[in-house]
DRENBA-592991 format. One line per field, with one value per residue: residue in three letters; x, y, z of N, C-alpha, C in turn. Coordinates in nm, 2 decimals. Example, Ala and Ser with C-alpha at 12.3 -4.5 7.8 and 13.67 -1.06 7.14 Angstrom:
2
res: (ALA,SER)
n_u: (1.32,1.28)
n_v: (-0.57,-0.22)
n_w: (0.78,0.71)
ca_u: (1.23,1.37)
ca_v: (-0.45,-0.11)
ca_w: (0.78,0.71)
c_u: (1.32,1.29)
c_v: (-0.33,0.00)
c_w: (0.78,0.79)
//
This chain:
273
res: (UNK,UNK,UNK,UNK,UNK,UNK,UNK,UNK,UNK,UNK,UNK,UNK,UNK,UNK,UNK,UNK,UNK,UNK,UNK,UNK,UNK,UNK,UNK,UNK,UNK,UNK,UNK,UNK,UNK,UNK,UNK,UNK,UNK,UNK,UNK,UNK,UNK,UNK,UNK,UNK,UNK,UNK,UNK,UNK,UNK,UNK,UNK,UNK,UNK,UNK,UNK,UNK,UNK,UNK,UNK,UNK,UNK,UNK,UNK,UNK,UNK,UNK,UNK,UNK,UNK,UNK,UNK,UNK,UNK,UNK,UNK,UNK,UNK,UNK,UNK,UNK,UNK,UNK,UNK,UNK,UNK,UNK,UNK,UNK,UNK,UNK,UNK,UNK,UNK,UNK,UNK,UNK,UNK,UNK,UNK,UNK,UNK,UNK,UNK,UNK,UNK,UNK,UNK,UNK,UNK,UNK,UNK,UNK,UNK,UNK,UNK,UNK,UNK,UNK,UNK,UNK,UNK,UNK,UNK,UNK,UNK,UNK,UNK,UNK,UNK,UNK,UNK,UNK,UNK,UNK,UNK,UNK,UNK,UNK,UNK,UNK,UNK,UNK,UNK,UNK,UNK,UNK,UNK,UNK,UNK,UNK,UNK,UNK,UNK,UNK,UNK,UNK,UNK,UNK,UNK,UNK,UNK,UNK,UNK,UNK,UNK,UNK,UNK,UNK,UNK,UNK,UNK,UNK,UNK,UNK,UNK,UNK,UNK,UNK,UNK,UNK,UNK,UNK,UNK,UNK,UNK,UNK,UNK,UNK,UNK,UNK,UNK,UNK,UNK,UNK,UNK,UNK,UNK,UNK,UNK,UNK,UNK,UNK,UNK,UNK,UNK,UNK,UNK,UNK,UNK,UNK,UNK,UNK,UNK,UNK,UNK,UNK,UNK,UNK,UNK,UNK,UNK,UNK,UNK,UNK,UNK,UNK,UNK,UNK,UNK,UNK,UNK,UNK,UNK,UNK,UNK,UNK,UNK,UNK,UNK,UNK,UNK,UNK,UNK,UNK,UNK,UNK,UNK,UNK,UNK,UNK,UNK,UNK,UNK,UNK,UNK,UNK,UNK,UNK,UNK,UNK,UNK,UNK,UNK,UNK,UNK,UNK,UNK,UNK,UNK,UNK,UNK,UNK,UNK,UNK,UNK,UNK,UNK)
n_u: (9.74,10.03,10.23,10.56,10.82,11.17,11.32,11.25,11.27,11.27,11.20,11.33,11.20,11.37,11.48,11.36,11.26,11.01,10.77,10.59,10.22,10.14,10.17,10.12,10.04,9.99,10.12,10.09,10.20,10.15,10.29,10.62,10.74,10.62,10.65,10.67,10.67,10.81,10.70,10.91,10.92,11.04,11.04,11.08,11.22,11.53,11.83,12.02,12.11,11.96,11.99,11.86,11.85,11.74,11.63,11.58,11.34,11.22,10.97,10.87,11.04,11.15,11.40,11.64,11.73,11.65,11.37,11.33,11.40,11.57,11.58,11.78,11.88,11.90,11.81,11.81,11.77,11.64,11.77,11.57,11.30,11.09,11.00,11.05,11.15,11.16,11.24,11.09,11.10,10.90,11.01,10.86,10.79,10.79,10.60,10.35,10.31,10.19,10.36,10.38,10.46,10.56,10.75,10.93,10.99,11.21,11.31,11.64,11.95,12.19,12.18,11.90,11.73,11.50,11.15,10.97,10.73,10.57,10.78,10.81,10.73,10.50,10.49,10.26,10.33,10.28,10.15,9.85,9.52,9.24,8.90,8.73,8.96,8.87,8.72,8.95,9.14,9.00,9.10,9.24,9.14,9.14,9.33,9.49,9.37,9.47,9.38,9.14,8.86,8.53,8.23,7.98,7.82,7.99,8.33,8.57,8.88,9.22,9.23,9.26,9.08,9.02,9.00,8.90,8.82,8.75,8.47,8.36,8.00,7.83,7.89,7.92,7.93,7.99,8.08,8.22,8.36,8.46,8.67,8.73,8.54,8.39,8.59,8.63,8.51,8.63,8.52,8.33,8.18,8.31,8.19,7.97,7.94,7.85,7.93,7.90,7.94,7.82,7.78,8.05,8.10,7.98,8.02,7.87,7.82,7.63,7.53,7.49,7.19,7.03,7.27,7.43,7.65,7.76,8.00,7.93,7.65,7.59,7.83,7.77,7.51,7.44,7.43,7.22,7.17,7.40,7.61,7.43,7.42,7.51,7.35,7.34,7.23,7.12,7.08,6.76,6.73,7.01,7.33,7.59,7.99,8.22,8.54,8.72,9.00,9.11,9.11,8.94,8.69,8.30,8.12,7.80,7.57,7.31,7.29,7.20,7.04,7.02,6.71,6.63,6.61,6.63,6.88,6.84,7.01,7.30,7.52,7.87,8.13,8.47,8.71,9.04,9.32)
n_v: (8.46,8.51,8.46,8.42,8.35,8.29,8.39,8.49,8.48,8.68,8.76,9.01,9.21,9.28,9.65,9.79,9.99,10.17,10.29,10.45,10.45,10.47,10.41,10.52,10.82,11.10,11.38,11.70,11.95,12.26,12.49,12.70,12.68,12.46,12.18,11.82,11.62,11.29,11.00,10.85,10.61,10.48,10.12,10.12,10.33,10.48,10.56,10.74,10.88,10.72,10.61,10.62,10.47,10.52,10.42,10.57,10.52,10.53,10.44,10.59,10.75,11.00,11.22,11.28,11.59,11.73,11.71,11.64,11.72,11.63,11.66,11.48,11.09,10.97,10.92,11.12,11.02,11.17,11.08,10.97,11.00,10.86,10.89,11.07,11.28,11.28,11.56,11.61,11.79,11.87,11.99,12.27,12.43,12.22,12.06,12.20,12.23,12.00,11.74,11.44,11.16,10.87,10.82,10.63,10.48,10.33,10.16,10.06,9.86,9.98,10.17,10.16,9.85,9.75,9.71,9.41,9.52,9.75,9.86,9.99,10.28,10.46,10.73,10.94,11.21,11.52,11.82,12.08,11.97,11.94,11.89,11.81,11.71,11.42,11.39,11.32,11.18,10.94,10.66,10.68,10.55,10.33,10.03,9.99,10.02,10.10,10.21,10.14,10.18,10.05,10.10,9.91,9.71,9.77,9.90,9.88,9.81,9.98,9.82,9.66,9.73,9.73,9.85,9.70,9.79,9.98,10.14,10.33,10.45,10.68,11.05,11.14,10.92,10.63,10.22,10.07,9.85,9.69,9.51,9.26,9.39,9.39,9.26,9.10,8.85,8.70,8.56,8.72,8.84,9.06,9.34,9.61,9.95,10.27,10.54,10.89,11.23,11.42,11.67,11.80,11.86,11.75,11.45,11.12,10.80,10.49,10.20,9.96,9.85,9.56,9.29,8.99,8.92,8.71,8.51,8.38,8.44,8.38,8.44,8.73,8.72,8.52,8.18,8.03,8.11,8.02,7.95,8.03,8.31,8.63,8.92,9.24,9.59,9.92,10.19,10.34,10.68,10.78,10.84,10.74,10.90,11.03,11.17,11.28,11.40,11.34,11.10,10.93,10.70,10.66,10.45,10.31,10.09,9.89,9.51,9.20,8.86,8.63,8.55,8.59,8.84,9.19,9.33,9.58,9.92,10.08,10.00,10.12,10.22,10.31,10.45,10.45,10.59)
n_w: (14.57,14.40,14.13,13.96,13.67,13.76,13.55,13.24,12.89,12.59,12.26,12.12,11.85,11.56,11.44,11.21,10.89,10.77,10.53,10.73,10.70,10.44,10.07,9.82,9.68,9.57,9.40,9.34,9.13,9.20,9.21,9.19,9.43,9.55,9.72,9.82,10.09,10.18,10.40,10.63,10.83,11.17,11.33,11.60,11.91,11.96,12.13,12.00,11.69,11.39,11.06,10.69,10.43,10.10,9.76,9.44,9.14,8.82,8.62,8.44,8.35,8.45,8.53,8.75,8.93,8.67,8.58,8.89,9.17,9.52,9.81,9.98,9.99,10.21,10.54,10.84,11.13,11.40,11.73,11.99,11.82,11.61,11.33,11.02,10.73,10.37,10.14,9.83,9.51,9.23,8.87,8.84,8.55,8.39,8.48,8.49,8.20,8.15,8.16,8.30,8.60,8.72,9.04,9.18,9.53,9.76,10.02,10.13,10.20,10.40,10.61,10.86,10.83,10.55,10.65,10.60,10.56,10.39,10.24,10.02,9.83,9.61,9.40,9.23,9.02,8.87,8.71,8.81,8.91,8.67,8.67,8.47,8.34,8.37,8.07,7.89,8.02,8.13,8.19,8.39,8.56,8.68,8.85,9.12,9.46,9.74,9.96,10.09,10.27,10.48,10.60,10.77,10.95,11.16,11.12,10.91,10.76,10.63,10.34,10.02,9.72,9.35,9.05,8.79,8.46,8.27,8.11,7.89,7.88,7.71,7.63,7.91,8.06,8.25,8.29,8.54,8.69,9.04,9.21,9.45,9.67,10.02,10.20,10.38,10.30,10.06,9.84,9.72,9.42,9.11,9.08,8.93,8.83,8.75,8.63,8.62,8.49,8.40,8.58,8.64,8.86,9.07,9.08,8.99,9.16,9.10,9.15,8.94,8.88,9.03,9.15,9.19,9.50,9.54,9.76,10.07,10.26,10.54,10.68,10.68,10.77,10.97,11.08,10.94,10.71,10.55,10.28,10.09,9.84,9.90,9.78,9.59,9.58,9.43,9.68,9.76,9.70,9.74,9.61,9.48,9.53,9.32,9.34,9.11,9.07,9.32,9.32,9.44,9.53,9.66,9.77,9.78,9.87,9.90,10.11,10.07,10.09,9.85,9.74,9.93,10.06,10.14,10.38,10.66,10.65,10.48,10.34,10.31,10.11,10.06,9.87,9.79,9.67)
ca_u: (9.88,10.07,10.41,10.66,10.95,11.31,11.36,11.17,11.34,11.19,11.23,11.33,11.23,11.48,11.47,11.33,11.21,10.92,10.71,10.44,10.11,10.17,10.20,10.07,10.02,9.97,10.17,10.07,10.32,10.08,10.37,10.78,10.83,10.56,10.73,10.64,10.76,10.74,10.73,10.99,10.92,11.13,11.02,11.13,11.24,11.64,11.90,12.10,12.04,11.98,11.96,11.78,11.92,11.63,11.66,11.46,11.31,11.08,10.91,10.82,11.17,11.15,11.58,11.69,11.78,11.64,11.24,11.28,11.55,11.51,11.73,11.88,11.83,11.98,11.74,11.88,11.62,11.71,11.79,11.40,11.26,11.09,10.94,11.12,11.09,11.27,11.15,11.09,11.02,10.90,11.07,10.74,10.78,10.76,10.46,10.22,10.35,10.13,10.42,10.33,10.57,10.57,10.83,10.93,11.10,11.22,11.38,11.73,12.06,12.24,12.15,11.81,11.72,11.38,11.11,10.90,10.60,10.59,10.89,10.79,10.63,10.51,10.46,10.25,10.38,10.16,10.11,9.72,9.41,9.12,8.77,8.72,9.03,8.81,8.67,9.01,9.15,8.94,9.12,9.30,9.05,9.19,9.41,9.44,9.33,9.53,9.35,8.99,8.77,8.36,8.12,7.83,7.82,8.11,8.39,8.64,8.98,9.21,9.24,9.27,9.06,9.05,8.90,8.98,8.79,8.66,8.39,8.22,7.90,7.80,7.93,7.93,7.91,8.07,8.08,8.34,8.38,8.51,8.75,8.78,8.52,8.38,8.73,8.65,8.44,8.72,8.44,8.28,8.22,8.34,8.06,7.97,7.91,7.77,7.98,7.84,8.02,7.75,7.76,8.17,8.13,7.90,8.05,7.83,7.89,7.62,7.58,7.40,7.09,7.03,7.37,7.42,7.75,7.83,8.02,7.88,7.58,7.61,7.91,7.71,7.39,7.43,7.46,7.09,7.23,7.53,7.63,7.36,7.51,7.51,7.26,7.33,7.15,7.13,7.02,6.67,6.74,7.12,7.41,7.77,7.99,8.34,8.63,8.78,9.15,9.17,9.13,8.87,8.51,8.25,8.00,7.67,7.51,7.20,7.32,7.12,7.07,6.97,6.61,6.52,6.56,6.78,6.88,6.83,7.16,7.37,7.73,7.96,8.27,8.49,8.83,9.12,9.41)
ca_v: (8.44,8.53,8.40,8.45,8.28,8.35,8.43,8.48,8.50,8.76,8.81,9.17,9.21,9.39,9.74,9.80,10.10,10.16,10.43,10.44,10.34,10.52,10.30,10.56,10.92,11.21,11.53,11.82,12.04,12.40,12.59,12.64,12.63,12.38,12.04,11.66,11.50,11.15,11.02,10.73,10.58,10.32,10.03,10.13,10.51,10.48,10.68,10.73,10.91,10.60,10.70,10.50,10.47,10.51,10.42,10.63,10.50,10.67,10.40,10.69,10.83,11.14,11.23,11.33,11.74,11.75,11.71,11.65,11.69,11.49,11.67,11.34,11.02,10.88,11.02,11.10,10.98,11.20,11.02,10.98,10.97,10.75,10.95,11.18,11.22,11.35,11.59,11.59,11.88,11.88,12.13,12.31,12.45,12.08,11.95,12.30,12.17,11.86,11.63,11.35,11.06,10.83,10.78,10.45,10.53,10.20,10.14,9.96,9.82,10.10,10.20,10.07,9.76,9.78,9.64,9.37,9.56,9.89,9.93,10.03,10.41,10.52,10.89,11.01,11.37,11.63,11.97,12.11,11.85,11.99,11.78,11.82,11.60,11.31,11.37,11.27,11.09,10.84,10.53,10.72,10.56,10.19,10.05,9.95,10.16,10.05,10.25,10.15,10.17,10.03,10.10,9.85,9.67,9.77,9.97,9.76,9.88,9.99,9.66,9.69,9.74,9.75,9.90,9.66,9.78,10.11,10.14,10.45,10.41,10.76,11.11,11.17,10.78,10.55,10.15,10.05,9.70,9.72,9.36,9.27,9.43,9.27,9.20,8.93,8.77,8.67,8.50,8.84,8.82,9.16,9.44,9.66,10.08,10.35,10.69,11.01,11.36,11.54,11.77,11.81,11.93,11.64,11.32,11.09,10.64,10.40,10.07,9.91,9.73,9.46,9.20,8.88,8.93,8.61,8.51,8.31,8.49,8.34,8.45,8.84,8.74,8.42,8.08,7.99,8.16,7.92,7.89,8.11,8.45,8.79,9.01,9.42,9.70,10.08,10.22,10.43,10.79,10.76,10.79,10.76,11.00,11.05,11.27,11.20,11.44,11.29,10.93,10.90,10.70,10.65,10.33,10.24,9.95,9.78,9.40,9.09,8.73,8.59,8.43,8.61,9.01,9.28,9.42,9.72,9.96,10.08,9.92,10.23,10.17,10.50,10.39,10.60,10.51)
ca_w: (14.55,14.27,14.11,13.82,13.63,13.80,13.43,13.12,12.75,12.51,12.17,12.10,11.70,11.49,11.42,11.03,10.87,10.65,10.46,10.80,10.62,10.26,10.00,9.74,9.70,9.47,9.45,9.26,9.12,9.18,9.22,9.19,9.56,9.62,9.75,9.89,10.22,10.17,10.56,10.65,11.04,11.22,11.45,11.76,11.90,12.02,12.22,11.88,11.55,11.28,10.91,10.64,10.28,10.00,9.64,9.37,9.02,8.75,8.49,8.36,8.29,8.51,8.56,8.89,8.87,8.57,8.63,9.04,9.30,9.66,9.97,9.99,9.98,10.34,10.60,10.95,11.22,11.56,11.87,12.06,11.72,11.52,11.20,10.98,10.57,10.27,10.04,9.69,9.42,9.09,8.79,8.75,8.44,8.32,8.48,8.45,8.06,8.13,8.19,8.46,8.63,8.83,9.15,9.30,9.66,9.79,10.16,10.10,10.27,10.38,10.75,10.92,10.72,10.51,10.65,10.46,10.50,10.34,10.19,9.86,9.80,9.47,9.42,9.09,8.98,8.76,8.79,8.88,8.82,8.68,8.70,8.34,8.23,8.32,7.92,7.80,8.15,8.22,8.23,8.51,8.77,8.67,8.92,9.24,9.52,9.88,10.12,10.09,10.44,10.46,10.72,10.80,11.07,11.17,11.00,10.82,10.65,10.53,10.25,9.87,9.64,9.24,8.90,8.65,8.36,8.21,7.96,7.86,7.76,7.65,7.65,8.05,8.16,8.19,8.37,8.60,8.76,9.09,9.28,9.61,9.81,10.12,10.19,10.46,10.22,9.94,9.72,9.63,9.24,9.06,9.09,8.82,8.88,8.66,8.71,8.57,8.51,8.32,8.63,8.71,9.02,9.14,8.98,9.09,9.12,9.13,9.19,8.81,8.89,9.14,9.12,9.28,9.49,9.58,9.86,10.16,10.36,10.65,10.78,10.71,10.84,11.06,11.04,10.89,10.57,10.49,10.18,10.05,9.81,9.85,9.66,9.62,9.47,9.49,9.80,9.73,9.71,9.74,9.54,9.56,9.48,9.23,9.30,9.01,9.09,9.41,9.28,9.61,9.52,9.74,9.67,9.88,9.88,10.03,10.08,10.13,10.07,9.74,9.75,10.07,10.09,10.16,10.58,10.68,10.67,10.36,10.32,10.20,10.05,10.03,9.78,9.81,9.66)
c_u: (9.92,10.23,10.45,10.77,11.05,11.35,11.26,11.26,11.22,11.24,11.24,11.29,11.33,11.39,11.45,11.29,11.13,10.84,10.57,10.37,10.08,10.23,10.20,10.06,10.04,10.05,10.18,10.15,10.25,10.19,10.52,10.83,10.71,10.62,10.64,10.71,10.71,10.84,10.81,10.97,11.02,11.03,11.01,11.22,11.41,11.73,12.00,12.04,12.07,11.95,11.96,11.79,11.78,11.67,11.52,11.47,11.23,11.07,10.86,10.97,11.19,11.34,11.53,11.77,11.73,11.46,11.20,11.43,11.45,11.62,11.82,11.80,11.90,11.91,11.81,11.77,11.67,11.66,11.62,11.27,11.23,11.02,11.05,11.08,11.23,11.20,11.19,11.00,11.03,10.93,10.91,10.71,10.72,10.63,10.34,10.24,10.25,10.20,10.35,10.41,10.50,10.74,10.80,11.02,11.11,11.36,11.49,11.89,12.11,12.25,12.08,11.75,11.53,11.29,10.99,10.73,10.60,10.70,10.90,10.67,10.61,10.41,10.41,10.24,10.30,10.11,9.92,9.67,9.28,9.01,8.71,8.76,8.95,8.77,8.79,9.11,9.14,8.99,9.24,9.22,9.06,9.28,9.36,9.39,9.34,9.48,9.18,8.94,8.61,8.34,7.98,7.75,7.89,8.23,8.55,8.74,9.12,9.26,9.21,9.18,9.14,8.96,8.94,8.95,8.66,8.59,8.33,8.13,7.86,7.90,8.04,7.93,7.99,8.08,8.22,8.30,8.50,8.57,8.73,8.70,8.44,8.50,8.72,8.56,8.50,8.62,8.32,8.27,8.23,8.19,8.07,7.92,7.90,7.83,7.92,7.91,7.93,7.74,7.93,8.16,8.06,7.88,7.93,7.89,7.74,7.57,7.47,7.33,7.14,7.13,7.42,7.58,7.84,7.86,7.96,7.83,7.59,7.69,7.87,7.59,7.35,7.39,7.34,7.11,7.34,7.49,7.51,7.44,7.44,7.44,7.31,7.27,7.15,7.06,6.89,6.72,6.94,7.24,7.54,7.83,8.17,8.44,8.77,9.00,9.20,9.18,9.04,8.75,8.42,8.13,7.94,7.60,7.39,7.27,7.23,7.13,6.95,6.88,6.54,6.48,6.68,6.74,6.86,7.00,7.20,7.54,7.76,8.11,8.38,8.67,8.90,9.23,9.57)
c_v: (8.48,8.51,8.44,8.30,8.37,8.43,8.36,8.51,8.56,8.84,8.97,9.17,9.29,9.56,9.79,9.95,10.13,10.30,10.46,10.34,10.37,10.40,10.40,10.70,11.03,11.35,11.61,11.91,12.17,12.47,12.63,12.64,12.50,12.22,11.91,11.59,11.32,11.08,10.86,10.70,10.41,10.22,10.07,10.30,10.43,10.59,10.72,10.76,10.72,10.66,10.55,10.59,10.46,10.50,10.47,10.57,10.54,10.52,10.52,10.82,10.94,11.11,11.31,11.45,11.76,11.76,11.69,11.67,11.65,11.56,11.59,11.24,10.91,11.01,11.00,11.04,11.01,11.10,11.08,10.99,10.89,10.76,11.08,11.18,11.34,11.41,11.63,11.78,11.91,12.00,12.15,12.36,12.26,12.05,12.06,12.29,12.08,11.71,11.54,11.25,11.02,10.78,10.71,10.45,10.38,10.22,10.04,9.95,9.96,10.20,10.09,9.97,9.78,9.67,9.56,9.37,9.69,9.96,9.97,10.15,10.47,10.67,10.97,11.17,11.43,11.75,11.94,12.03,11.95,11.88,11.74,11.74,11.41,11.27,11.28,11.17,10.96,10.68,10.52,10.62,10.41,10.16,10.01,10.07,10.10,10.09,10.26,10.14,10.14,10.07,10.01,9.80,9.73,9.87,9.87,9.86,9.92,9.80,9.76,9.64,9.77,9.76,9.83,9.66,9.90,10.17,10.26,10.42,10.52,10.84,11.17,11.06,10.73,10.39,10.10,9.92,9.65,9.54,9.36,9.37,9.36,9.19,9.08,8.82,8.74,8.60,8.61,8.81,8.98,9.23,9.59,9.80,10.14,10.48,10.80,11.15,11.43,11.68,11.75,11.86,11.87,11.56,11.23,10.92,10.59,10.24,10.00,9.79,9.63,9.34,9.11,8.90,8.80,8.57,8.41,8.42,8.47,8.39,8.65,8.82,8.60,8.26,8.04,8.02,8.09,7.92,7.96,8.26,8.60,8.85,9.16,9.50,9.85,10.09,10.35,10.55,10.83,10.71,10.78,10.89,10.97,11.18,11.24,11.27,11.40,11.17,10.85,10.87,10.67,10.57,10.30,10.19,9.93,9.64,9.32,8.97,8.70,8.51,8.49,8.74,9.11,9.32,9.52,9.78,9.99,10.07,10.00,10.16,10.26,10.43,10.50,10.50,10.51)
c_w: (14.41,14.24,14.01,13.79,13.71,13.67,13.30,12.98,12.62,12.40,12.13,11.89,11.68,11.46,11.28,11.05,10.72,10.59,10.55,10.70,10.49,10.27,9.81,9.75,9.55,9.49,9.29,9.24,9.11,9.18,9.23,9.35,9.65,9.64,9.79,9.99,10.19,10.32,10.56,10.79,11.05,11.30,11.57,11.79,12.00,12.10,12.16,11.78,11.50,11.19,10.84,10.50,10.19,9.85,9.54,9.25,8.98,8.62,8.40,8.30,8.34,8.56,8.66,8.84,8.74,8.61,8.74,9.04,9.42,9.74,9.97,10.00,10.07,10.42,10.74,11.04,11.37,11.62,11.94,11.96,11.70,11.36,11.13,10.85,10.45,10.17,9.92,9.60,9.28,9.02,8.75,8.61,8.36,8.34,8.53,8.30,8.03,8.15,8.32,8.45,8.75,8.94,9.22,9.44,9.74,9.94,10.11,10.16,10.27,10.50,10.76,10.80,10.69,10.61,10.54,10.48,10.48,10.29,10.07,9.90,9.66,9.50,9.25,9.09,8.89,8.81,8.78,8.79,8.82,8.62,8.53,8.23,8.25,8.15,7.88,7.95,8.18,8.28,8.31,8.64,8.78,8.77,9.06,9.37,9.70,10.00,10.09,10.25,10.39,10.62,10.70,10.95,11.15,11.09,11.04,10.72,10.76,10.47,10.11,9.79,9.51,9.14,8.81,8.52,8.37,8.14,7.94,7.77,7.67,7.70,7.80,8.12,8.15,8.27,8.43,8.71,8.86,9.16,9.42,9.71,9.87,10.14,10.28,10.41,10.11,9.81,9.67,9.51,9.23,9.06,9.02,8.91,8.76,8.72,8.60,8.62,8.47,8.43,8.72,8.82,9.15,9.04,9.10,9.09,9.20,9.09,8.99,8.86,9.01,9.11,9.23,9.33,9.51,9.73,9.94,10.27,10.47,10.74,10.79,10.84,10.97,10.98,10.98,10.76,10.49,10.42,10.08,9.98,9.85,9.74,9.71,9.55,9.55,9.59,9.76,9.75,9.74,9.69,9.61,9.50,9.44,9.28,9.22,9.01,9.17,9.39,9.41,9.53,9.67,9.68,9.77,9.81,9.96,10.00,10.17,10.09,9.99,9.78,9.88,10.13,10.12,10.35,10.53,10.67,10.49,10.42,10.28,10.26,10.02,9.96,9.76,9.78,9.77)
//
């Protein structure tokens, strides 16, 4: 047998519109007709254009027609749609100069209402990256970094990562102390890395020496582990690896439990801002 309500009552949410799953992004000024779509999506696909009001800001002082123009800044969204974008292009002369900006693109009253997840896009500007400006760069790779992904058990992401501190130790090195990974493990302690340029074209990243990560094992390796921390160290024969223009690392791990041994498997970490 099977039955129903005469009537059921069902929240319809509202209709928002947000920046998809950008949060972040890089655009390269190589060339005077080379441009940036930055992608706007709605909630829900209608039987009606909707258009969605955007407001632009530059901490960095970049003037509107002057070092960019933007098509507009009220996007239309055809009828059976739910993705569309508005594009952006930098005055190249400026930024093959060396100029660099940042762009804050914010969803706001004005059509489809922002929604309160992803309504903020920041867009960093600069003409071509070469591997090199790491020498004088480096404290480019600070920062948060919104689209990290792991594989272990499991693959896990995206969640945020962060660099909070840049040290060069020599020429080509340098230590970097990475936040927040093991995102379902919030009691991680910060974990130190060892990056290396001496060969630009194979940065490499890893892990410094055997470090206690913290956390609670248990909820890695099963309940006989409670309350026991996290140990990690380099993986034998395996580094990570730096692309220092794209702002992309990639960090492997062996992880185990303090006092008792490391599992089998390498934890990678791949941070992409």
């Amino acid at each position: 047998m099977t039955g129903c309500k005469k009537s059921d009552s069902f929240t319809i949410p509202p209709e928002v519109a947000s920046f998809t799953n950008l949060t972040f992004e890089r655009y390269e000024v190589t060339g005077p007709t080379v441009t940036y779509k930055v992608p706007i999506g709605l909630s829900t696909i209608a039987a009606q254009d909707r258009t969605v009001t955007v407001d632009i800001s530059s901490p960095t002082g970049a003037v509107e027609g002057q070092h960019y123009t933007v098509d507009s800044k009220t996007v239309t969204i055809p009828a059976g749609k739910a993705v569309d974008s508005l594009t952006v292009q930098g005055n190249y002369a400026d930024y093959i100069s060396g100029r660099k900006d940042t762009l804050i693109f914010t969803i706001v009253e004005g059509g489809v209402s922002p929604s309160d997840y992803n309504n903020k896009f920041t867009l960093y500007m600069r003409g071509p990256c070469f591997a090199s400006e790491i020498n004088t760069e480096l404290l480019a790779l600070m920062g948060d970094y919104h689209n990290t992904t792991e594989t272990y058990a499991i693959s896990y992401g995206p969640y945020t990562t962060s660099i909070s501190s840049v040290v060069q130790t020599s020429p080509t090195t340098a230590d970097i102390t990475v936040l927040n990974l093991y995102d379902d493990d919030p009691d991680w302690n910060p974990i130190k890395f060892t990056i290396d340029w001496s060969d630009l074209n194979n940065m490499t990243v890893v892990l410094a020496g055997q470090q206690v990560a913290g956390g609670d094992a248990g909820g890695t390796f099963g309940s006989a582990y409670n309350g026991q921390a996290h140990i990690v160290r380099a993986p034998a024969g395996q580094v990570g690896k730096l692309e220092f223009c794209a702002q992309k690392l990639t960090l492997k791990m062996e992880v185990g439990v303090q006092n008792v041994g490391y599992a089998a498997g390498i934890y990678t970490v791949n941070m992409a801002r």
